[in-house]
C-alpha positions as CSV (number, residue, x, y, z in Angstrom):
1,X,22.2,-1.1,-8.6
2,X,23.0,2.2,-10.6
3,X,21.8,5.1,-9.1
4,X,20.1,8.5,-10.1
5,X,21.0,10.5,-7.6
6,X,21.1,13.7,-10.2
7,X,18.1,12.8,-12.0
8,X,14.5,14.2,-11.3
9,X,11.3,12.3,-12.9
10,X,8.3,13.2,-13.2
11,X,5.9,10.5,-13.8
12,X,2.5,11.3,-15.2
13,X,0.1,8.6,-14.5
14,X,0.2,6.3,-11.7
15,X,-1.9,2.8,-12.4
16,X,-0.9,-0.6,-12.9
17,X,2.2,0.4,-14.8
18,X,3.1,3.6,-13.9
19,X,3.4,3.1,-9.8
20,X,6.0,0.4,-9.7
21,X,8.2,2.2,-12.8
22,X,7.8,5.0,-10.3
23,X,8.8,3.1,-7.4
24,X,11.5,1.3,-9.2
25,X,12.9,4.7,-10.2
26,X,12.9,5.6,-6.1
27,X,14.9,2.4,-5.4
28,X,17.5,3.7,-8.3
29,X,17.7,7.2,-6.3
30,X,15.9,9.6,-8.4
31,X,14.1,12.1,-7.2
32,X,10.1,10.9,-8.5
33,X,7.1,12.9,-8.5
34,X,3.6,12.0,-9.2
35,X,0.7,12.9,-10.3
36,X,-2.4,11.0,-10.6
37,X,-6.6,12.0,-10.9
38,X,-6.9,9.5,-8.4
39,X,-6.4,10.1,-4.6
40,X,-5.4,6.6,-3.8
41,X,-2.9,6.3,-6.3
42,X,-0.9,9.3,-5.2
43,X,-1.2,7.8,-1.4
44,X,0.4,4.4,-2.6
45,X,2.8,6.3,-4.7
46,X,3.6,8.6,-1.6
47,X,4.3,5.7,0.4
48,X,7.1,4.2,-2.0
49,X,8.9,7.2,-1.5
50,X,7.0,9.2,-4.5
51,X,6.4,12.9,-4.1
52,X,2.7,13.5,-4.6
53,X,1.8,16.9,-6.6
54,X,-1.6,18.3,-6.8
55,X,-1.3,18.9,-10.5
56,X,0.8,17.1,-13.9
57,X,2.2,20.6,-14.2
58,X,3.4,20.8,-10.8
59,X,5.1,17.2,-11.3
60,X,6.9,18.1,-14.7
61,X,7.8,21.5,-13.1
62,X,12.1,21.3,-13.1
63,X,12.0,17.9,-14.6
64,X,14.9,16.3,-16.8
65,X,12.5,13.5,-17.7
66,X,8.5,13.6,-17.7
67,X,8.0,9.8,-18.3
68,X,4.2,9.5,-19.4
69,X,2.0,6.6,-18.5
70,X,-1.1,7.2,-19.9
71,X,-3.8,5.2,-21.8
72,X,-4.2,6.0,-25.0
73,X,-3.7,9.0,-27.8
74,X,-6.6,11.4,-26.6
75,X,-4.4,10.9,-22.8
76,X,-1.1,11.4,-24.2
77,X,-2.2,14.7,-26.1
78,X,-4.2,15.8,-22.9
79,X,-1.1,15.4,-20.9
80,X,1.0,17.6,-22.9
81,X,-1.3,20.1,-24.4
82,X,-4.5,19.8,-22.2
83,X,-5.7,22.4,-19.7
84,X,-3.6,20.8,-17.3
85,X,-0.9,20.1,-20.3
86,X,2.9,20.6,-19.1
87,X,4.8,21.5,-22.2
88,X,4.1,24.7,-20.6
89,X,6.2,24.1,-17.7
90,X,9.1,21.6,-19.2
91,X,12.6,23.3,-18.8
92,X,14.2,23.6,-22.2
93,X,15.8,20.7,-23.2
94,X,14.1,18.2,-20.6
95,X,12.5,14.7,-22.1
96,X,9.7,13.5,-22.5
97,X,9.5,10.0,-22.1
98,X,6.5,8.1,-23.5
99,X,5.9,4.0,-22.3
100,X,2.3,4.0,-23.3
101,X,1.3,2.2,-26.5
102,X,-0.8,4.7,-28.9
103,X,-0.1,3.9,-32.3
104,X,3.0,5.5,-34.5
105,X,1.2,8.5,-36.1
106,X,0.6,9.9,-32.7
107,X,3.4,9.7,-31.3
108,X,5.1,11.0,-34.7
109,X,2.6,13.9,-34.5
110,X,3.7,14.8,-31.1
111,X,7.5,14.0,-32.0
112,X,7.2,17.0,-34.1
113,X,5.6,19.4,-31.9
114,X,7.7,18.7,-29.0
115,X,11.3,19.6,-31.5
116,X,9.3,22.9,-32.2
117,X,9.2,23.6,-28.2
118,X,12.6,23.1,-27.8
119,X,12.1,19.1,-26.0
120,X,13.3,15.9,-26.3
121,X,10.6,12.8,-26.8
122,X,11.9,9.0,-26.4
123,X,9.6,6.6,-27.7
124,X,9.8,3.9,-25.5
125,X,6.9,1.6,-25.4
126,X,7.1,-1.0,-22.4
127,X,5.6,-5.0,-22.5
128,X,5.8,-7.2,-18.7
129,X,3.6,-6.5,-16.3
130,X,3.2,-4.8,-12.8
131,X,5.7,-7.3,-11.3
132,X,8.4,-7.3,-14.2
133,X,8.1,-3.4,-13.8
134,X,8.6,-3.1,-10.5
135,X,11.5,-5.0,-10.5
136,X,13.1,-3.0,-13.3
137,X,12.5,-5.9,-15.6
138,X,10.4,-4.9,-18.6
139,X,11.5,-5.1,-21.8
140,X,11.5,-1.7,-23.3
141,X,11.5,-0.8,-27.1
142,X,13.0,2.5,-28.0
143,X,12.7,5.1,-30.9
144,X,14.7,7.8,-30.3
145,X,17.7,10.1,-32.0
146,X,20.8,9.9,-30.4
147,X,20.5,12.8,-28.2
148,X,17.3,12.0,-26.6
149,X,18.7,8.0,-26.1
150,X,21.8,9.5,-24.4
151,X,20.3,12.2,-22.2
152,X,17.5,9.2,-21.0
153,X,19.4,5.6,-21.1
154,X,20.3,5.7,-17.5
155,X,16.5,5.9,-17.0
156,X,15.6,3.6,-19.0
157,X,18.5,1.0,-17.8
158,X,16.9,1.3,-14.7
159,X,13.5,0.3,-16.1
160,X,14.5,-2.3,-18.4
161,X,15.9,-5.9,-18.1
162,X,15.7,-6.0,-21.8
163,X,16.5,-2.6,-23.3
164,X,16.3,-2.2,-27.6
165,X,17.2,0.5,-29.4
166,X,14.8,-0.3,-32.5
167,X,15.3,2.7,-34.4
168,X,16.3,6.4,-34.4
169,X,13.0,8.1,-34.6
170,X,10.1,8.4,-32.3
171,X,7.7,6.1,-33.7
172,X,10.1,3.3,-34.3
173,X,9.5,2.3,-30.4
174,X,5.9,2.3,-31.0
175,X,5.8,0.2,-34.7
176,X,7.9,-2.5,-32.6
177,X,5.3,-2.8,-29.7
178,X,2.5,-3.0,-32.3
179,X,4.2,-6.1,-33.2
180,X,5.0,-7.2,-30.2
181,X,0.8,-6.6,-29.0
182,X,-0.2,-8.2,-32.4
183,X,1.6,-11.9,-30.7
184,X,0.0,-11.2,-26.9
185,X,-3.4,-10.5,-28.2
186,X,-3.6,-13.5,-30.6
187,X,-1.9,-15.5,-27.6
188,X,-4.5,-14.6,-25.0
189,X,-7.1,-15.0,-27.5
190,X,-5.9,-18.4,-28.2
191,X,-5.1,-19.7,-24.7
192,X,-9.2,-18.9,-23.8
193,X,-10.0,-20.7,-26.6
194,X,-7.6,-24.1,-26.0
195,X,-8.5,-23.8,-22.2
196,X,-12.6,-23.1,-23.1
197,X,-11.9,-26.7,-25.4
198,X,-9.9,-28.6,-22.3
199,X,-12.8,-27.7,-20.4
200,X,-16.1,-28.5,-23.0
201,X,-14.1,-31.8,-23.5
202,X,-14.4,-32.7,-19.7
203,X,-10.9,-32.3,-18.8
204,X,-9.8,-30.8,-15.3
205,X,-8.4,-27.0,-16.8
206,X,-6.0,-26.8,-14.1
207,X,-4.4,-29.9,-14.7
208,X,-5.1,-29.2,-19.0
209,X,-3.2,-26.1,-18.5
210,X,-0.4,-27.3,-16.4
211,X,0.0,-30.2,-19.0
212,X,0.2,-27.5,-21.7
213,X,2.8,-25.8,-20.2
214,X,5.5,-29.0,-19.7
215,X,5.1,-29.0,-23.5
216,X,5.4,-27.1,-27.0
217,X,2.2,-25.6,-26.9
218,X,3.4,-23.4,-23.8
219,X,3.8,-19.6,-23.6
220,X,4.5,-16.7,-21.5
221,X,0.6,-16.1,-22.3
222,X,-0.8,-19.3,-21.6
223,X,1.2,-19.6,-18.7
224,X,0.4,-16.2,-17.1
225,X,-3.2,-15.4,-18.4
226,X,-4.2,-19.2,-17.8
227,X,-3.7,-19.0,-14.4
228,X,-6.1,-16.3,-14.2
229,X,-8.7,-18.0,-16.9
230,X,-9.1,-20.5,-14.0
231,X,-10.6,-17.8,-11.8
232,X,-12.8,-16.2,-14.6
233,X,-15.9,-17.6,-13.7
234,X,-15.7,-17.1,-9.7
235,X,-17.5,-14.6,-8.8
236,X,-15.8,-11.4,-9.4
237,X,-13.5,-12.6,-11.8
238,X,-10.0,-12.6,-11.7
239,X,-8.0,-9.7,-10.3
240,X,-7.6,-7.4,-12.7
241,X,-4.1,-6.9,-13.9
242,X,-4.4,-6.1,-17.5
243,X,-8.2,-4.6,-18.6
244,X,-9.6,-6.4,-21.3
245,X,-10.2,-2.6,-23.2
246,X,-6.7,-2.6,-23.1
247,X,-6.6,-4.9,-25.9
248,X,-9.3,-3.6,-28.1
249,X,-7.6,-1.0,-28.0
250,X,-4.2,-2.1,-29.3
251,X,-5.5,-4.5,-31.4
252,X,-7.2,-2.2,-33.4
253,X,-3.8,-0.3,-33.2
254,X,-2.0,-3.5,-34.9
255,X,-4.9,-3.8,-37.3
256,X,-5.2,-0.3,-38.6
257,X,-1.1,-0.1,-38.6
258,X,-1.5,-3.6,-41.0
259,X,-4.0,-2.0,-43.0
260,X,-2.0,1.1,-43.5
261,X,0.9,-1.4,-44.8
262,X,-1.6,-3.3,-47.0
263,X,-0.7,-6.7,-45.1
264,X,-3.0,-8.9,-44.3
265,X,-3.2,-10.1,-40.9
266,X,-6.3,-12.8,-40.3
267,X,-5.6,-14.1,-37.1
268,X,-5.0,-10.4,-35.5
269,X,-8.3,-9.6,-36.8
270,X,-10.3,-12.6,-35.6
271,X,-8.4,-11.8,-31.9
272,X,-9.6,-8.2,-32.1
273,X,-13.0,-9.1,-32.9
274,X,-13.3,-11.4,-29.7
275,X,-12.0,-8.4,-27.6
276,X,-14.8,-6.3,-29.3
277,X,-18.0,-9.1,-28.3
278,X,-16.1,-9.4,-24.5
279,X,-16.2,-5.1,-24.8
280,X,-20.2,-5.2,-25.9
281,X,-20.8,-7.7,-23.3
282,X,-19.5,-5.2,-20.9
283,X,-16.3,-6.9,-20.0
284,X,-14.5,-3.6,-20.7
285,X,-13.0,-3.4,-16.7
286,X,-12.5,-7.3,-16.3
287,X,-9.3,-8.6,-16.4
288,X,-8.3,-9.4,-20.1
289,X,-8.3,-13.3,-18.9
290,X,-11.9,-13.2,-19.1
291,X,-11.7,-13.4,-23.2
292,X,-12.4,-17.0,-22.3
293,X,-15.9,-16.3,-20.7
294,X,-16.6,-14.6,-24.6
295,X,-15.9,-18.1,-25.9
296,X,-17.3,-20.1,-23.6
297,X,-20.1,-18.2,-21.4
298,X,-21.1,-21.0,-19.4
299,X,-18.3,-22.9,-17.9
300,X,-20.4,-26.2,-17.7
301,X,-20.9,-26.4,-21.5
């Protein structure tokens, strides 16, 4: 395992993503601190190994890299130029590393304002999971010039068990995630709807799904998400690993960025829109499994 003994991260934003790329930086040796609004969150991250500050300007104070894990483009702009926003703090030179997926004219917008203070951004938008990120497995998409890829790529080697370097300009990361989110939502979408139709038909879903999978239909999606389709309509749901507003949200990112291109893209747009009913039916927190509850409310038919 490489190590980053002489690197200090600051990681902004510890949920389902953000904790293990923190903890999987702490295995690599850097030094990692955290912030997060919420209490718990800092107490897991402080037990990987993660030193907890009280504030993101506190984290980022000293940093070489600030690697952001936020939400969306209102977080990502509230994180650097917020009341608690820690451009302010960032040494000269240091990076700021974005994984989140908000679109390419955000992150092009902040691009610019970052060269103007003097940083570094690497667009780096990351696709796997809580497990696959842990493990310093995801793959990561990158957008950067070549002297914000050099001063980061022993970073993101330590993230990434597939690492790309898309394109030289922040954005580029973000334009190959859209793609990349335009195939998992339309995949999800379509695995509730095959597995809602196994299970209208009569068949056993388990057995539908693990029949599915031994053949050509199968897919990292169907294979993941189906698992937890199976537990959609116990009570609770499944655990939530990915929030279904997740999704709305990036598929109206891969809709508006097709729109802006003039392409058409039908089958993105019918996925976004059963996103939007499992949102209005106040799915927003579930799991983004429970898409198949939108098709198929009742599990008996």
């Amino acid at each position: 395992m490489s190590t980053l003994s002489d690197v200090t991260v600051a990681v902004l934003g510890l949920g389902a993503m953000g904790l293990p790329m923190a903890t999987n930086l702490v295995d690599h040796g850097a030094a990692v601190r955290g912030f997060d609004i919420a209490q718990p969150r800092l107490d897991l991250a402080a037990q990987a190994g993660v030193t907890g500050c009280g504030s993101a300007r506190e984290a980022a104070a000293g940093a070489d890299v600030v690697l952001l894990a936020v939400r969306n483009a209102a977080q990502l702009d509230d994180a650097l130029y917020g009341p608690d926003g820690v451009v302010q703090t960032l040494p000269a030179g240091a990076t700021v590393l974005l994984t989140s997926t908000v679109g390419v004219d955000a992150v092009r917008d902040v691009a610019a304002r970052l060269t103007d203070s003097g940083h570094r951004i690497v667009d780096a938008p990351i696709s796997g999971g809580p497990v696959r990120a842990g493990a310093g497995d995801l793959l990561v998409t990158v957008g950067a010039d070549d002297d914000a890829w050099t001063a980061t790529q022993p970073v993101l080697d330590a993230m990434a068990g597939t690492l790309v370097r898309v394109g030289d300009k922040a954005g580029d990361g973000q334009a190959m995630k859209t793609v990349n989110q335009l195939l998992c939502g339309v995949h999800i979408a379509a695995a509730g709807e095959a597995l809602a139709l196994a299970r209208a038909l009569g068949l056993d879903p388990k057995l539908a799904l693990d029949a599915l999978m031994a053949g050509a239909a199968a897919s990292f999606m169907l294979g993941d998400r189906g698992q937890r389709m199976l537990q959609a309509y116990d009570e609770g749901g499944a655990e939530v690993k990915s929030r279904l507003d997740i999704f709305v949200k990036d598929m109206g990112i891969v809709t508006t960025a097709a729109k802006s291109v003039h392409l058409a893209t039908p089958v993105a747009a019918a996925a976004e829109q059963l996103y939007l009913l499992g949102e209005a039916q106040g799915k927003e927190a579930a799991d983004d499994s429970a898409v198949v509850t939108v098709v198929a409310p009742n599990p008996e038919g």
